[in-house]
C-alpha positions in Angstrom: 0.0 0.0 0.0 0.8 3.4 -0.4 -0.1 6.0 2.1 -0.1 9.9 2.1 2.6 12.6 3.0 2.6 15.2 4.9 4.5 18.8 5.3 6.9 19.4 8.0 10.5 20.9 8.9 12.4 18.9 6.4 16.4 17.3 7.1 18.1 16.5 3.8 19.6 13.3 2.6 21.6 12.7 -0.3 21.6 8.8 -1.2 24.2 9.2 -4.3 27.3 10.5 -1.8 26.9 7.4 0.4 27.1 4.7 -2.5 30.7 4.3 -4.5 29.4 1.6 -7.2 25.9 0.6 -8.6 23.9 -2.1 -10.6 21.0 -1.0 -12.0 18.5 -3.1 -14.2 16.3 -0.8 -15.7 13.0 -2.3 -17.4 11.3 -3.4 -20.6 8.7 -1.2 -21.2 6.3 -3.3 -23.5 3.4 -4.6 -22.7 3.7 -8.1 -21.8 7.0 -8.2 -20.6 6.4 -11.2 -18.1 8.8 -14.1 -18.4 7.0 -17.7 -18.9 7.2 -19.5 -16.2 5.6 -23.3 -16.0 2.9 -23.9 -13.4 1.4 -26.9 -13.0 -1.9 -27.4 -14.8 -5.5 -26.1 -14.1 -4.3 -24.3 -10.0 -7.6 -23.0 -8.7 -7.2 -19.8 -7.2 -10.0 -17.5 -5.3 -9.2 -14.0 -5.3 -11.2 -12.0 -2.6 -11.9 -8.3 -3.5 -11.0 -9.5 -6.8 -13.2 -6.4 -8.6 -10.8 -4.3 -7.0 -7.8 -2.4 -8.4 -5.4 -4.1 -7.0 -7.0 -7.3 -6.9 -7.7 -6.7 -10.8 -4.0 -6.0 -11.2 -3.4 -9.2 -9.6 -5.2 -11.3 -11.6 -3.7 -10.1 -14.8 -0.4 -10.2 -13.7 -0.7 -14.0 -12.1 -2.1 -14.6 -15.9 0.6 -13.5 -18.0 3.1 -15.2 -14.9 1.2 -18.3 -15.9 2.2 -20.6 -18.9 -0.3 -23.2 -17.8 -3.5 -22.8 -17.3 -5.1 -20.8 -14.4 -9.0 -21.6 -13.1 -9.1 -18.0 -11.5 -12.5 -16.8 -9.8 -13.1 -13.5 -8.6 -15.2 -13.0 -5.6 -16.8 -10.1 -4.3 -20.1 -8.4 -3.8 -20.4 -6.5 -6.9 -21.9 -9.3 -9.3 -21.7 -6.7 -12.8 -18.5 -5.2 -12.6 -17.2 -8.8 -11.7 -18.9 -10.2 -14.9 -17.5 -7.7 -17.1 -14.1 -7.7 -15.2 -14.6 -11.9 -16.2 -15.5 -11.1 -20.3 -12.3 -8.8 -20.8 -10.2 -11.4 -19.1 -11.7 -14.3 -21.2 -10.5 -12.0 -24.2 -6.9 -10.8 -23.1 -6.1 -14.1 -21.5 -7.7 -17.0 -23.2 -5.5 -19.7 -21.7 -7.1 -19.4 -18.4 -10.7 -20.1 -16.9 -12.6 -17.2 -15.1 -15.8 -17.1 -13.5 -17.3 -15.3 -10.5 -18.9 -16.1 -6.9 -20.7 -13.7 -5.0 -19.3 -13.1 -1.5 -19.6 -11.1 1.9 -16.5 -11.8 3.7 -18.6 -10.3 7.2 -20.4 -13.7 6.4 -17.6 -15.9 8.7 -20.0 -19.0 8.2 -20.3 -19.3 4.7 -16.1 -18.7 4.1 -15.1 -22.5 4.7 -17.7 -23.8 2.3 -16.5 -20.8 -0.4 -12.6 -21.9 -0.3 -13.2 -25.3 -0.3 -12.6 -26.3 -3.9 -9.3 -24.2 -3.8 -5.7 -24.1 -4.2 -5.1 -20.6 -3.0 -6.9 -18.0 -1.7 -5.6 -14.5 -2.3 -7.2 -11.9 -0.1 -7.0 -8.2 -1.6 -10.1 -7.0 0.0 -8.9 -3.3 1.7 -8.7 -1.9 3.7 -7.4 -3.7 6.6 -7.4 -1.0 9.0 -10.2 -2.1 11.3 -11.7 -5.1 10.2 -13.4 -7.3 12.6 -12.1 -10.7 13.3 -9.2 -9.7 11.2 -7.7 -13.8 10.8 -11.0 -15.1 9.6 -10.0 -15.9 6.1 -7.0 -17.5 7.3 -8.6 -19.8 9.9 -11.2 -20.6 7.1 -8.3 -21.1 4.6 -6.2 -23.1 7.2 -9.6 -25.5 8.5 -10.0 -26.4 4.5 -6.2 -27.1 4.1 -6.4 -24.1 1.3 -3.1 -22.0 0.9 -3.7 -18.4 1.5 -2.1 -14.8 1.2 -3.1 -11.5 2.0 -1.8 -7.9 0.9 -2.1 -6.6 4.8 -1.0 -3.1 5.7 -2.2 -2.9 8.8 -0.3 -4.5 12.1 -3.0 -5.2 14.5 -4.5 -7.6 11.7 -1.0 -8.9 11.1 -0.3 -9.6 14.4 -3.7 -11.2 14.5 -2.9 -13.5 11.9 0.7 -13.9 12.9 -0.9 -15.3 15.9 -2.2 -18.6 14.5 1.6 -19.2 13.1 1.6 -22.6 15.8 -1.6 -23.7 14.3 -1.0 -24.0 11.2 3.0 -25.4 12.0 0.9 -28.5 13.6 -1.1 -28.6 10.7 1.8 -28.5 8.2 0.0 -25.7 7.0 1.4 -22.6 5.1 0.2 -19.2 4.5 1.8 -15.7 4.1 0.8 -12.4 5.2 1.6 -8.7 4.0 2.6 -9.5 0.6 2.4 -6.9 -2.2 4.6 -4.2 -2.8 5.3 -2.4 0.5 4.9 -4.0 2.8 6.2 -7.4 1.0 8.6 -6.5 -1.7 10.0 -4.1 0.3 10.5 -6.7 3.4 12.3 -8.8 0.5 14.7 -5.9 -0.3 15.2 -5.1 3.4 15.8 -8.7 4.1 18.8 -9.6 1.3 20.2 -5.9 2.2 20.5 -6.7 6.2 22.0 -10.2 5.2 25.0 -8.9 3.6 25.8 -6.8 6.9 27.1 -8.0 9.8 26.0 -5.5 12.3 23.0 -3.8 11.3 22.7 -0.5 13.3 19.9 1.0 10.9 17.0 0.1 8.8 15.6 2.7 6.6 12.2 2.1 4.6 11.4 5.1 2.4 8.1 5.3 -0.1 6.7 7.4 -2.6 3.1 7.9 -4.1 1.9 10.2 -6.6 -1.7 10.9 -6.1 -3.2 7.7 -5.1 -1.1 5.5 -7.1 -4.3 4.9 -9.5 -5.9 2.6 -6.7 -8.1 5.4 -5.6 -10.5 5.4 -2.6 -9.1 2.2 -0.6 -5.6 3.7 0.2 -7.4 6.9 0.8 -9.6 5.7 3.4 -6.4 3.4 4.4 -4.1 6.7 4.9 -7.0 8.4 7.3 -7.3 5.2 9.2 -3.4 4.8 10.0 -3.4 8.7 10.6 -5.2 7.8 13.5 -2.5 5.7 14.9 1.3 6.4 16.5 4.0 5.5 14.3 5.8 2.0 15.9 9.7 2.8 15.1 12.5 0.8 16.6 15.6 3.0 18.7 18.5 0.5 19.2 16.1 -2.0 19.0 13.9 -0.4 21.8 10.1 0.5 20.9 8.9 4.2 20.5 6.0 5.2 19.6 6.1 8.5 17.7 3.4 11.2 15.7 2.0 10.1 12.4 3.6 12.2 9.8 6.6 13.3 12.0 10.2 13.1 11.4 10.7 14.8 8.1 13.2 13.7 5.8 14.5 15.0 2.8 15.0 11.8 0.4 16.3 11.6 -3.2 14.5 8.8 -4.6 16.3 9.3 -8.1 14.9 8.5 -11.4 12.1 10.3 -12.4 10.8 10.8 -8.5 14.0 12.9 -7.6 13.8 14.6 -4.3 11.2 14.3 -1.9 10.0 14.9 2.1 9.0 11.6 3.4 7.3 11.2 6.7 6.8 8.6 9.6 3.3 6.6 9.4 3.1 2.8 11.1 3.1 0.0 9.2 3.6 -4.0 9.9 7.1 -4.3 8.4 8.9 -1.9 10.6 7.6 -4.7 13.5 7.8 -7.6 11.3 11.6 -6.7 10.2 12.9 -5.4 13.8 11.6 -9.0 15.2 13.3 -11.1 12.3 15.7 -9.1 10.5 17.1 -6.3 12.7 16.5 -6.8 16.4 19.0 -3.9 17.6 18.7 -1.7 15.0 16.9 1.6 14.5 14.0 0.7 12.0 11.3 3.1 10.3 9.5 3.2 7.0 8.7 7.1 6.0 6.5 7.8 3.3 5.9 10.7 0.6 3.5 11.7 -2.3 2.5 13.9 -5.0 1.5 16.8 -5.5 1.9 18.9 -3.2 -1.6 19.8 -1.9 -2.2 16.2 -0.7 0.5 17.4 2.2 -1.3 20.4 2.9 -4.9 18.9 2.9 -3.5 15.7 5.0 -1.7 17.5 7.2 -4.4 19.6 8.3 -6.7 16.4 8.6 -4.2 15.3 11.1 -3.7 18.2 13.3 -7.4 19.3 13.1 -9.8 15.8 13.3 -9.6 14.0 16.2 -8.2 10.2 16.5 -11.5 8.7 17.6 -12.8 10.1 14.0 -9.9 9.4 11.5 -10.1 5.5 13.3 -14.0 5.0 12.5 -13.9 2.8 9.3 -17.6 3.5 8.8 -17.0 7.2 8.3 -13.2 6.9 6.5 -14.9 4.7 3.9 -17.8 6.7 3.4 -15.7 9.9 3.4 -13.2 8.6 0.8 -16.1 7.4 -1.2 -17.6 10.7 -1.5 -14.0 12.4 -2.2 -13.8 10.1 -5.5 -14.1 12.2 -8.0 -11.5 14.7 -6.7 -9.4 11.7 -6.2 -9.4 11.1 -9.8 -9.3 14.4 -11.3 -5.8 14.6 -9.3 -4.6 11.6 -10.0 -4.8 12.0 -13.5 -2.9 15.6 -13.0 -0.1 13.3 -10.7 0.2 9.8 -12.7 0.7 7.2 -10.7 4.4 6.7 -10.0 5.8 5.1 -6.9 8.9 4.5 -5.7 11.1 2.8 -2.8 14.0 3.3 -1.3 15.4 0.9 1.2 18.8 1.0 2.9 20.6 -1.0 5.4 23.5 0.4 7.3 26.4 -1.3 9.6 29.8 -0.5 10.7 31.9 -0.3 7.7 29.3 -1.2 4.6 25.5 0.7 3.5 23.6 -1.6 1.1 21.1 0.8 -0.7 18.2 -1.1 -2.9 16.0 1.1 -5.3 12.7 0.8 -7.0 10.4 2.9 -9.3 7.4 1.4 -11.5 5.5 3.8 -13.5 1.8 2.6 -11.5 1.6 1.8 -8.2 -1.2 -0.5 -9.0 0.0 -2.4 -11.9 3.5 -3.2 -9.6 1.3 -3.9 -6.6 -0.7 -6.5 -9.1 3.1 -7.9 -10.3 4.2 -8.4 -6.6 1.1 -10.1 -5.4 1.0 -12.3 -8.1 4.8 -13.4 -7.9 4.3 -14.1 -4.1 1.6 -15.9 -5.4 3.1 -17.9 -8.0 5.5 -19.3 -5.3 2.9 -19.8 -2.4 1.2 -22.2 -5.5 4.4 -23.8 -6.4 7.4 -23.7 -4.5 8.4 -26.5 -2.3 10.5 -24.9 0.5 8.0 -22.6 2.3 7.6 -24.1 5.6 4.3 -24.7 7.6 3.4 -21.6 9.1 2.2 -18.1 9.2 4.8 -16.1 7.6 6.3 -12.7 6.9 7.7 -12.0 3.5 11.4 -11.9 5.0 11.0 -15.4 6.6 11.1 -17.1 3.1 14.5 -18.6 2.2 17.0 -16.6 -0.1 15.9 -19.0 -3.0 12.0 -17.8 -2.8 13.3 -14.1 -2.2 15.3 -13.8 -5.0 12.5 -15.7 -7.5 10.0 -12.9 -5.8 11.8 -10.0 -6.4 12.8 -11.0 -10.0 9.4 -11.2 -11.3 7.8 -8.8 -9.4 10.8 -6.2 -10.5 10.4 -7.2 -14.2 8.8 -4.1 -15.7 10.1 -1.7 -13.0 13.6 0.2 -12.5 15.3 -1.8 -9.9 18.9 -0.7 -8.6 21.0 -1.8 -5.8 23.8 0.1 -4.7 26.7 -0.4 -2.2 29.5 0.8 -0.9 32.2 -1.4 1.6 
């Protein structure tokens, strides 16, 4: 997910003077620029919110990831858009089956029956801030013995599912949570950087949106909801909880982002990677956007409405909803470019990795579907309830590769 920015006293950072040499891969702009890659035939797969942007993105990513056929079906409540989202598919990707089942996922009851005939259930359905009984797709998934991912942002829900990690261990039972871009190709990046240094002292996580990233009203209502939350950052390993959209920071992003003031919000994978990557390091993930008035108009959402307002998921919803169309009209002023920028430090070496796609949701699609393609078919993901940066360096690497193909991805590094 992508979140919001705000304005503040600004400190500068320049990325370039830290980093002596560089490998950049810079991407193939066509189309369908997905590598082949051989699944095993006829996988079913049940994407929740799949009438959704980014669930939408997912699916036609995971299609042209797919050599072999996919039986994809898209549930949701929105029976229409679902069947039209099914006829374009049918067209664009005739290799794979599509069809559509209606679903409330406030219906706990009826969720064991609906994955039951299922490989894989992908759950896109945002936003996560909020949600009652936050694990229930996963303890539906895991009572049916059906694999299942989710694109969390959130970290109560996280933790919520994190919590049935034993279960599913004594089940032999695998699953894995806050996948997409960021968090879950960013915990990848941070991951491989932190394992090249032997003392990490700091872990940086820097994101940039313009406008809405083309997803629209979910990471709207997403941004107010987490505005209504302290900012978990790690000091030396020690917990502190800080403002939302504190801690200005200057950060050159590069490419065609450049420079821009990033500020603190919380997110899952600041906790996830101080428990598994970076226990005694200082850890925060900072975020920007574009244009400039979303910082002005946020910023004075969060100093002027209180908490107990910007937390009620009723109203958020409703209120980003209704701010649609003036959603839109600036997004298409802004594009949709995003950018990260992550970078691990230690004694004597900084490991810097880079990333900038040209639509936040078309590489959110890409990322979710290559966590998916290896959730479907890799053999060494363990039983369990796992964090992107507890896969081995084998599943990493195959992640990052195809869901970096149509994006600029540099790493940089200096000894």
């Amino acid at each position: 997910m992508a979140v919001l920015s705000f304005v503040s006293c600004p400190l500068y950072l320049n990325r370039d003077k830290f980093f002596s040499s560089s490998k950049i891969r810079h991407a193939k702009r066509c189309t369908n620029q997905f590598v082949p890659i051989s699944m095993r035939a006829a996988s079913n797969v049940l994407v929740v919110g799949g009438t959704g942007r980014v669930g939408t993105e997912t699916i036609k990513a995971l299609t042209r990831l797919s050599s072999q056929q996919l039986n994809i079906t898209i549930s949701g409540r929105n029976e229409r858009r679902a069947q039209s989202l099914c006829h374009t598919l049918r067209s664009t990707a005739p290799a794979h089956r599509f069809d559509f089942v209606p679903c409330d996922i406030t219906q706990i009851e009826s969720l064991t029956s609906l994955f039951e005939p299922f490989d894989l259930v992908v759950h896109t359905a945002g936003p996560f801030q909020r949600k009652e009984n936050p694990d229930a797709l996963l303890n539906a998934a895991m009572q049916t013995n059906v694999k299942y991912m989710d694109v969390c942002d959130d970290l109560s829900h996280a933790v919520a599912c994190k919590q049935l990690h034993e279960q599913a261990v004594s089940r032999g039972y695998s699953a894995l949570i806050s996948t997409g871009i960021y968090p879950g190709l960013s915990n990848l990046m941070a991951a491989d950087a932190c394992q090249s240094i032997d003392h990490v002292h700091s872990l940086k996580l820097y994101y940039h949106t313009a406008g809405t990233g083309g997803i629209g009203a979910t990471i709207l209502a997403s941004t107010f909801l987490i505005l209504s939350e302290a900012a978990v950052c790690y000091a030396n390993g020690d917990q502190q909880l800080r403002p939302p959209a504190g801690d200005a920071e200057v950060l050159d992003f590069g490419g065609r982002i450049g420079r821009k003031t990033t500020y603190l919000l919380n997110l899952p994978e600041v906790t996830s990677l101080h428990n598994i990557v970076a226990p005694n390091a200082n850890v925060f993930a900072k975020f920007s956007t574009a244009p400039p008035i979303w910082n002005w108009l946020l910023l004075a959402t969060a100093k002027l409405v209180s908490p107990s307002i910007l937390s009620n998921r009723d109203a958020m919803l409703k209120f980003s909803r209704f701010s649609l169309p003036i959603v839109r009209f600036v997004d298409q002023l802004s594009g949709a470019r995003t950018g990260m920028v992550v970078v691990a430090e230690g004694r004597n070496t900084h490991i810097q990795f880079s990333f900038e796609h040209e639509s936040l949701a078309a590489c959110v699609g890409e990322a979710t579907a290559a966590f998916a393609y290896e959730l479907l078919n890799s053999k060494s993901i363990p039983p369990g309830v796992h964090f992107p940066e507890e896969l081995n360096n084998d599943v990493r690497k195959n992640i990052i590769k195809n869901a970096s193909l149509t994006a600029n991805f540099c790493e940089k590094k200096r000894l």
